[in-house]
Structures are given as C-alpha cells and as structure tokens.
C-alpha positions as CSV (number, residue, x, y, z in Angstrom):
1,X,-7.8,-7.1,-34.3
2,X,-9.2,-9.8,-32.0
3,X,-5.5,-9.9,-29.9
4,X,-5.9,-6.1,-29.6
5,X,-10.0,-5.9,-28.5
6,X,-8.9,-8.9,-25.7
7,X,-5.9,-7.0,-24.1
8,X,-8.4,-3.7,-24.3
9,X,-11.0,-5.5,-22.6
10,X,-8.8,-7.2,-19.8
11,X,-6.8,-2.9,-19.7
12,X,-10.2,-2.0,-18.8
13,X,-11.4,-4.9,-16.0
14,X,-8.4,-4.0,-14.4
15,X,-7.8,0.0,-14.6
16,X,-11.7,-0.7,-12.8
17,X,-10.1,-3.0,-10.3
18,X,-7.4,0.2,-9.6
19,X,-10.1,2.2,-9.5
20,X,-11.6,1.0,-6.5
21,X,-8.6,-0.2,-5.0
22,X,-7.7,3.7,-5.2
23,X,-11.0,4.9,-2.9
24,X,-9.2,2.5,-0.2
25,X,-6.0,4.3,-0.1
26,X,-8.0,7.6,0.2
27,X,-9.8,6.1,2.8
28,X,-6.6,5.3,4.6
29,X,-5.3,8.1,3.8
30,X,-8.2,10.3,4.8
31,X,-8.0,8.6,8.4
32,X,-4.3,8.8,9.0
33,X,-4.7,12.8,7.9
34,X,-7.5,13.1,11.0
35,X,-5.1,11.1,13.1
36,X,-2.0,13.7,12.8
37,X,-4.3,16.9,13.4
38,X,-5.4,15.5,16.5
39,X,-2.1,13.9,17.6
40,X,-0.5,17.2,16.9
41,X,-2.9,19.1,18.9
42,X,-2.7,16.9,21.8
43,X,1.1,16.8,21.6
44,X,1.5,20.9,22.0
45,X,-0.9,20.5,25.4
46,X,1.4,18.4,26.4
47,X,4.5,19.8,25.9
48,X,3.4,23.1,27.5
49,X,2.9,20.7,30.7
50,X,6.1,20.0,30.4
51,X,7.4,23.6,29.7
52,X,5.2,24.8,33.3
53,X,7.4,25.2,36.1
54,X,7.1,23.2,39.1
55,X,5.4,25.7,42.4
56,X,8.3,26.7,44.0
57,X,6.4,27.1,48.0
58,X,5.5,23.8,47.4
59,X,7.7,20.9,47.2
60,X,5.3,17.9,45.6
61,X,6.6,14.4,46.6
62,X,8.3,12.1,44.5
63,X,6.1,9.9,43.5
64,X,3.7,12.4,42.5
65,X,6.0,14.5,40.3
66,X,7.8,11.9,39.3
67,X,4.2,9.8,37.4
68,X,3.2,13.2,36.5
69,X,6.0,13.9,34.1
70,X,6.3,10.4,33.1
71,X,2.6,10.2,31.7
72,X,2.9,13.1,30.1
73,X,6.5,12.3,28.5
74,X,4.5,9.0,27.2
75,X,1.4,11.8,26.4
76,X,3.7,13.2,23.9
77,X,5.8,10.2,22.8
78,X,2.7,8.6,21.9
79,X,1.3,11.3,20.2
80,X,4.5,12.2,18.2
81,X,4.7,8.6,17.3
82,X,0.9,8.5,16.0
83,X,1.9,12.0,14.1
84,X,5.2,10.4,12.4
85,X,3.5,6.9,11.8
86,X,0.7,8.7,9.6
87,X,3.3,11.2,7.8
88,X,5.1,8.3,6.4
89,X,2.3,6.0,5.5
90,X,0.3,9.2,3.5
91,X,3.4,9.7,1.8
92,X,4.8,6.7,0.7
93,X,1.8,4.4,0.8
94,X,-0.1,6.6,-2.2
95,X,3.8,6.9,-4.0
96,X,3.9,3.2,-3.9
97,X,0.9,2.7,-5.3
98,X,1.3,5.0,-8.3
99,X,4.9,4.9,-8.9
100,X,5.9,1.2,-8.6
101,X,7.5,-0.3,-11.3
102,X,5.3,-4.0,-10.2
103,X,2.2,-1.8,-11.3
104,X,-1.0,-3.3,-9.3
105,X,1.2,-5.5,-7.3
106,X,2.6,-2.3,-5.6
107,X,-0.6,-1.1,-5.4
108,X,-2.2,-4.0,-3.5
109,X,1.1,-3.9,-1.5
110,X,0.5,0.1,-0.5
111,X,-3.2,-1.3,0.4
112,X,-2.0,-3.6,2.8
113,X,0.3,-1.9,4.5
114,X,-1.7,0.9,4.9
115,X,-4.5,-1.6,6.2
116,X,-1.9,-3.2,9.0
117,X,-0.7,-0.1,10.4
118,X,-3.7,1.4,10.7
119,X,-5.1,-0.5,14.3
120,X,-1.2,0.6,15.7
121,X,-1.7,4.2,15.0
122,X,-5.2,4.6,16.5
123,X,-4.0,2.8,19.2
124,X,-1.4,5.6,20.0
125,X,-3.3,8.0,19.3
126,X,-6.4,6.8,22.3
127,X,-3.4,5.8,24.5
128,X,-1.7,8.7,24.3
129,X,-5.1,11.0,24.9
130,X,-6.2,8.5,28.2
131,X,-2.3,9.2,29.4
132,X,-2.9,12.9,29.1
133,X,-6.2,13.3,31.2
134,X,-4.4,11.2,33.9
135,X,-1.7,13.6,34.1
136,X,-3.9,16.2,34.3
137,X,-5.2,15.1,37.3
138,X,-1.9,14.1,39.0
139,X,-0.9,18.2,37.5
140,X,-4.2,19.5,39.6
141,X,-2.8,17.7,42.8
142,X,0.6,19.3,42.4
143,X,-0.5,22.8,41.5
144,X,-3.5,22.7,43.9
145,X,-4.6,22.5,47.5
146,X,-6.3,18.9,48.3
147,X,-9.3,20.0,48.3
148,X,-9.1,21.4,44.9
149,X,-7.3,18.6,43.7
150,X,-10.2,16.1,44.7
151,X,-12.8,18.0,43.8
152,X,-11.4,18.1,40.3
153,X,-10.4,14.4,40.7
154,X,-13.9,13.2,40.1
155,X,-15.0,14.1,37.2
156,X,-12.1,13.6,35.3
157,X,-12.1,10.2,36.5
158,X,-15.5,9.6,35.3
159,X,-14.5,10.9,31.9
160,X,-11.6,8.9,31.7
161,X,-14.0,6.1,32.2
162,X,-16.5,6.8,29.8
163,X,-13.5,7.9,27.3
164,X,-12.6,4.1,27.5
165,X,-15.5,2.3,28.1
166,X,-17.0,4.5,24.7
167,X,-13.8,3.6,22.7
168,X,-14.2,0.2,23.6
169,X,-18.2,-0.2,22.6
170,X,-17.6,1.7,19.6
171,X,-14.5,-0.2,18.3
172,X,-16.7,-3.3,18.9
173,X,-19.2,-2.7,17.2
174,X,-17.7,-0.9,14.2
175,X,-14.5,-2.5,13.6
176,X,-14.6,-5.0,11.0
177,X,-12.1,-8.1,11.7
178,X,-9.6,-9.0,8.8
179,X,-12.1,-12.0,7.7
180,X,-15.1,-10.1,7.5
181,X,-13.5,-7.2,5.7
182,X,-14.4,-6.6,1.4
183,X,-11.4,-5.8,-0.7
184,X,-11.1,-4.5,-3.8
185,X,-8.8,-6.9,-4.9
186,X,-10.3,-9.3,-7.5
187,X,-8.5,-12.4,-7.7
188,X,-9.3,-13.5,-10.7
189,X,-6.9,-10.6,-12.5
190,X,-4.1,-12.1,-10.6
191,X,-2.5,-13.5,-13.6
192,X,-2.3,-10.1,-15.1
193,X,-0.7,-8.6,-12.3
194,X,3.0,-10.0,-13.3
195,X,2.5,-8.0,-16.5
196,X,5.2,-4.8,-15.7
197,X,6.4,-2.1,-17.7
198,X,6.4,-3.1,-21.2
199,X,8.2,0.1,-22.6
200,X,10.7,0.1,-19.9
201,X,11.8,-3.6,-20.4
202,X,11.6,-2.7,-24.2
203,X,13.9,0.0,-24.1
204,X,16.2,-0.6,-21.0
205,X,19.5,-2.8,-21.4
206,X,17.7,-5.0,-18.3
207,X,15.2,-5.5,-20.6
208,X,16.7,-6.3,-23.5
209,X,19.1,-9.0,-21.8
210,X,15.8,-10.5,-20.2
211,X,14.7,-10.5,-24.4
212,X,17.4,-12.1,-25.6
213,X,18.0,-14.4,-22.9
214,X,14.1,-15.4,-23.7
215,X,14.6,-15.8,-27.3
216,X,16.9,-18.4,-26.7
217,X,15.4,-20.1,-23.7
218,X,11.9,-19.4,-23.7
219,X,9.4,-20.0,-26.0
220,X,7.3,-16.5,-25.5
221,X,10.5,-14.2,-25.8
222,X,10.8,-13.3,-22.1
223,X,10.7,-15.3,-19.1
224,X,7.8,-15.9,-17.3
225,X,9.2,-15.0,-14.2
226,X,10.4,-11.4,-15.2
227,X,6.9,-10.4,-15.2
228,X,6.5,-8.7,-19.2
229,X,3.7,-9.1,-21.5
230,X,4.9,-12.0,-23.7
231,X,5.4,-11.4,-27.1
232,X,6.0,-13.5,-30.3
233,X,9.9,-15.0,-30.7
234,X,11.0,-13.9,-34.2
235,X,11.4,-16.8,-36.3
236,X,14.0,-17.0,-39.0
237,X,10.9,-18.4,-41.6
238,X,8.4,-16.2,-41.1
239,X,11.1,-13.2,-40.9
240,X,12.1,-14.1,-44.5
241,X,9.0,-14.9,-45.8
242,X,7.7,-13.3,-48.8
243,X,4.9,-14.0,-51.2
244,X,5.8,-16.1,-54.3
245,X,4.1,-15.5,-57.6
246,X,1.2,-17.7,-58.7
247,X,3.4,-19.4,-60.7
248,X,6.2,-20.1,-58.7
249,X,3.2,-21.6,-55.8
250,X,2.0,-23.8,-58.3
251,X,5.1,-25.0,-59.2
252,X,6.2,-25.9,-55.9
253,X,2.8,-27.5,-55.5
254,X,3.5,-29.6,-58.1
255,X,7.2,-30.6,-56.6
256,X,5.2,-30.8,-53.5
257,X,3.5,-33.8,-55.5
258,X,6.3,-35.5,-56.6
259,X,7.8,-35.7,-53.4
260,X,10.5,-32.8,-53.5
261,X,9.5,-29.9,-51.8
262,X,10.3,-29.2,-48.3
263,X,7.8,-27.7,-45.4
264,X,5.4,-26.7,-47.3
265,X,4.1,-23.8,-50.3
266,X,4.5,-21.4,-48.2
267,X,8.4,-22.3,-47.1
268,X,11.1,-21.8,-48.8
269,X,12.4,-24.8,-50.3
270,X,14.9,-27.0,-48.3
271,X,17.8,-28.0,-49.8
C-alpha cells in the first residue's frame, strides 16, 4: 500500500508538471496560428503584384523593375516561409508532445523546439511585411507619373519607419531573453522522466529482451539506461516459498539450534 500511495503521489506532481507544460505549447501554438493568417494574407497581396502586368506605354528602367520584383519575390518567399515554418511546428510540435514514446521527455523536447523557432518565424514574418511596403513604393513609381509617385513616397516612408522603429521598441520591451524566461519544467522530477512505457516494454519482444537481459545483469530487472520503471527480479526463494506448518517452523527452529539448518525458518532447508 505504501509503494502504491508513493508512485500515486509522484503520477500526480508530475501529470501537474504536464499540465502546465501543456498551456506553453498552446501558447506557442496559439502564436504560430496568428503568424500563418497574417503571412498568408500578406502573401496573396503579393502575388497579385506579381500577377499585374507591367504598363505597356511606359518602359520602367531596369533597376527600377528589376528591385521591384525582387522585393516582392522576397515579400512572398518570406511570407510562405513564415506560413510553412508555423504549419509544421503546430503539427508536429503538439504530436510530439502527446505521442512520444520518451513520455515528458518528448514533451519538454516539443517545448523547446517550439521555443527556438519561434524568434525565426516572427522574424520572417516583419521582414517579409517591411519588404512589401518598399515594393509598394518602387510599384507607385512604375505605374505612376513622378509626381504621383513622390507624393505617395512620403508617407509610406514614414510608415515604414514607424513600422520598424515600433517593432523594435516593442520587442524590447516585451521580449523576455532566454535567462529571464520561467519554464514549466521542474527539475526536481527529472529522475522520473526516464520512466517510459511500462505496458509497451512489458508486452513488446524489445521489452522483454531488455527483461531478461536485466534479470541476468541487473539487479532491478531492467537496465537503468532503457528508461522503465524498475521492478523486482524474481528470485528462485521467494518464488518457491510457501508457509510451513507450525510444526514443521518449530522443528526447524530447533535444527536451527543445533546447528543444521540452512538460511533461515523461513528457507528451505539446504542440503
């Protein structure tokens, strides 16, 4: 009773532990789900740029045409690149985390990935949008007349300078740095991270080489490095054992005495 209240009490510290590990990958996941709906929507303005015709009375130079589709070629690069970044990590960061056979291992692993990736995908995303409004402007000065063109020129300059200075001072001030960052992950329950899939090493034929290699090598009936809750070896004594009348204990107490009994009362006699 007292082995099975401990393993219910450290089941429960760490299903806690997995359950705020899990508002983190929501929280991941949440922002690399806003990322791809704004990356997507950005990418179809751009691509219609690209789709436009060039004027055909007016032959733009070079130069002009030449940054105009390359920034918005990186416009939608970017953005694709943002949208494909967040469709795998939504997917398979929140599989990893439930499905993996290493249990909360996998699910600190998901975590951290999901935590590194995070800074590169944002900063496609902003890159990506600040490469867009500068085509824009270089697409008013092939489209328009000049005075159009700078006229329009201005204040989408001064936006893309308060886009950037904004994301800047924002990021600053909000951003947390890895070392000043709170995880969920409790350090303490390390040790009982290694502990995998006790019914699939049970039942498996992986699992029950890794038993019976421990049985004869190990003193817990698995190896510690495979990871399983170790149980108790079977021993050949206590296998066998059955109680002995009162009369038969007595007697052997008495042998016991004399100086021939064996281990013990409770042991068979050794011959």
């Amino acid at each position: 009773m007292l082995q099975l209240s401990k393993n219910s009490l450290v089941t429960g510290a760490a299903r806690n532990q997995i359950e705020i590990r899990q508002l983190e990958v929501d929280w991941y996941c949440g922002n690399y789900s806003t990322i791809a709906g704004q990356a997507a929507m950005l990418a179809g303005f751009a691509f219609s740029q690209l789709t436009t015709p060039m004027p055909e009375d007016y032959v733009p130079p070079l130069l002009l045409e030449f940054g105009y589709l390359f920034l918005t070629c990186m416009a939608v690069g970017l953005e694709l690149s943002a949208i494909m970044l967040s469709t795998f990590l939504t997917v398979w960061g929140p599989s990893l985390a439930l499905r993996g056979r290493r249990g909360v291992a996998d699910l600190h692993r998901a975590v951290d990935c999901l935590r590194d990736y995070q800074f590169l995908t944002f900063s496609y995303f902003m890159i990506g949008w600040i490469l867009f409004f500068i085509s824009n402007i270089l697409q008013v000065w092939i489209y328009f007349k000049r005075r159009v063109a700078l006229v329009v020129s201005v204040p989408m300059s001064l936006f893309i300078v308060a886009i950037v200075w904004y994301s800047y001072d924002i990021t600053r001030k909000l951003r947390l740095q890895t070392g000043e960052s709170v995880e969920g992950r409790i350090g303490m329950f390390k040790p009982y991270e290694y502990i995998g899939d006790i019914d699939h090493g049970l039942h498996s034929a992986e699992g029950g080489m890794t038993r019976a290699a421990g049985m004869l090598g190990g003193s817990n009936g698995y190896a510690e490095t495979t990871g399983y809750c170790p149980v108790h070896r079977p021993d050949s004594f206590t296998e066998n054992f059955r109680p002995r009348l009162a009369a038969e204990t007595a007697a052997a107490a008495a042998a016991e005495q004399r100086g021939e009994a064996g281990s013990g009362p409770c042991f068979p006699r050794v011959e």
